[in-house]
N, C-alpha and C positions, 0 to 999 in steps of 0.2 A: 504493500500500500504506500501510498505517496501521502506525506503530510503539509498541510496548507493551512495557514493564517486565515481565519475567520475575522473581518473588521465592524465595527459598528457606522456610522453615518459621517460620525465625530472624527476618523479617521483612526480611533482606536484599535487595540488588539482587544480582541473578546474570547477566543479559545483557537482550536483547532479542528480541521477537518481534515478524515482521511477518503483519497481519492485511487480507482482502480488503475493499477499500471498497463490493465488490459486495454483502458480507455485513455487514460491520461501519460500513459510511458511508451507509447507508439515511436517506434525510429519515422522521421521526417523523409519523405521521397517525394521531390517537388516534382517529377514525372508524374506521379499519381495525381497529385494535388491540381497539378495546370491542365490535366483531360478532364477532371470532375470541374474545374472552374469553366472551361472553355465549354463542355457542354451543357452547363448550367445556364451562360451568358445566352448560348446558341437557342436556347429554347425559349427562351424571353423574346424572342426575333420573333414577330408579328407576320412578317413573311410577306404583309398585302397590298406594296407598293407594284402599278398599274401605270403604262403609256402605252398610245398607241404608237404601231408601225405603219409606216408609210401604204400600204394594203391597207389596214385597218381605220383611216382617217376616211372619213364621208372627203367626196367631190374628186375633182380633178383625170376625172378619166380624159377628158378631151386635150390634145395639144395646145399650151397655151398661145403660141405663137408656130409660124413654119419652120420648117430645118435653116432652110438658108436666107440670105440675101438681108438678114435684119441687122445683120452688125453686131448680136450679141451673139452669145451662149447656147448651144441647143438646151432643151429643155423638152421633156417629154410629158411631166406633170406639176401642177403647181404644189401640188401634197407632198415631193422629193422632200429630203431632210435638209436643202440648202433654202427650202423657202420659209416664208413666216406661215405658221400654221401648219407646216407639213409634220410628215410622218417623224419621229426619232429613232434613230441610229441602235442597236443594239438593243430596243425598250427594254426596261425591265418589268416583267412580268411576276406573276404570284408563285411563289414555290414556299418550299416545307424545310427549314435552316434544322427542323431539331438534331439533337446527337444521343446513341443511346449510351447508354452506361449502366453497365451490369448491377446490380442492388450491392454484391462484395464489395467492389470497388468505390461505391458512394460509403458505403460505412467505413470501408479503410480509410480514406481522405479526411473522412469530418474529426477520426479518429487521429490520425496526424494533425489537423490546423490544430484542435483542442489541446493538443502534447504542446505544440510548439509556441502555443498562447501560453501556456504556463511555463516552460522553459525557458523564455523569450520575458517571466514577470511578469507578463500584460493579463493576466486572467488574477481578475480579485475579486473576491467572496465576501459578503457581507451579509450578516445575521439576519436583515427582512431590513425593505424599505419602508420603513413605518413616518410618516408625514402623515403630522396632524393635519392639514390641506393639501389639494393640491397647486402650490406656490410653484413657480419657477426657479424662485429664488433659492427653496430648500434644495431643490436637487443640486442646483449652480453649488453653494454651497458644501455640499456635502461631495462634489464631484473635487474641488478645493481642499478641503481635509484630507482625501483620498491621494492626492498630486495627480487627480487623471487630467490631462490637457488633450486639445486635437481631438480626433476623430474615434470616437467611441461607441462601442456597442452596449445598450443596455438591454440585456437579457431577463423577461420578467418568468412570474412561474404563473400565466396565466392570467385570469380576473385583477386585475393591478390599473383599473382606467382613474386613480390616483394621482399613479405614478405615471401611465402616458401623459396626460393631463399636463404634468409637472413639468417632464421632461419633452414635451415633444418643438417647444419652441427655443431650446438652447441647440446654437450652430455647432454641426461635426457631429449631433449625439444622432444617432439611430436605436429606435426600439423596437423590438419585437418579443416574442409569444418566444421562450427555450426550448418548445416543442418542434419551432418550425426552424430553429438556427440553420442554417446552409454553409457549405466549404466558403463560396464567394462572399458570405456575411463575414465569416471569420477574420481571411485573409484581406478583405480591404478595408477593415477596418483595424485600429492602431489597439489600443485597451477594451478588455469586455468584463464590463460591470456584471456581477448577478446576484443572487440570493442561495442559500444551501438549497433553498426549496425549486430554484432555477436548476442548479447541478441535478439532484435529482430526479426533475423531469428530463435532462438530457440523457440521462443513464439507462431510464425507464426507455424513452425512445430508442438507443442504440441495442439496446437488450442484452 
């Protein structure tokens, strides 16, 4: 087992937690890590960017001038891609960006950034978010006691619209649900704040 400082708001120590090496002591292989980010990113791709091709644009079947004798350019349609209104060159069309990746491989990964959040210091645990309101200020505050600066992840353990509340208009902080953490949450964000009750919903989730 790995053991880790438990803090309070205040930026106190308050006890210890112990953590599985099965989940938390993973050797780091950014090979892994950069195909579960890449096709994490790739699946977020909406895919449904639409122009048409010069075929697909209404008009211009007729010649708009003769071959010869005008002085310019032949021209066979006004819809070509050199005129205004015409067809586009290469259009891009609708397709399917996703990428699969095997269910092992999403658990190794999440199971590496997690290792490497706490090896790296950047994974801190604190006993419950307890704010008597939801103030901005308390979380501001207590993210200050902590030394968390930059771009943060605050990891909640669920029903916490408190703490969203609180935290979701302070710049660089990112919130979500522990249940749904992602490799790409992980890695681009800098410190990830949570609750013991955040750790083990992520443990319950990886199984």
């Amino acid at each position: 087992m790995i053991q880790v400082k438990i803090y309070n708001l205040e930026g106190k120590e308050t006890g210890t937690y112990d953590l599985s090496e099965e989940i938390f002591g993973v050797e780091y292989k950014k090979e892994v890590v950069h195909q579960v980010v890449v096709a994490q990113l790739a699946n977020k791709r909406q895919g449904t960017k639409s122009t048409l091709t010069r075929a697909e644009v209404k008009g211009g079947g007729i010649k708009p001038y003769r071959q010869k004798g005008t002085g310019r350019a032949r021209q066979g349609s006004i819809r070509a891609p050199q005129w205004r209104k015409g067809g586009v060159v290469f259009a891009p069309k609708p397709r399917d960006f996703s990428k699969k990746v095997n269910k092992k491989m999403k658990e190794a990964a999440l199971k590496m950034a997690l290792s490497e959040k706490l090896r790296a210091g950047e994974f801190i645990i604190v006993d419950e978010f307890n704010l008597a309101e939801p103030k901005t200020k308390l979380v501001a505050q207590a993210l200050k006691n902590l030394n968390i600066e930059g771009k943060t992840l605050l990891l909640t353990d669920g029903d916490s619209q408190t703490v969203v509340r609180a935290a979701r208009n302070i710049e660089g902080v990112s919130i979500l649900d522990a249940k749904l953490v992602s490799v790409y949450d992980l890695v681009s964000n800098g410190k990830c704040l949570l609750t013991v009750e955040a750790v083990k919903a992520i443990v319950e989730v990886i199984g």
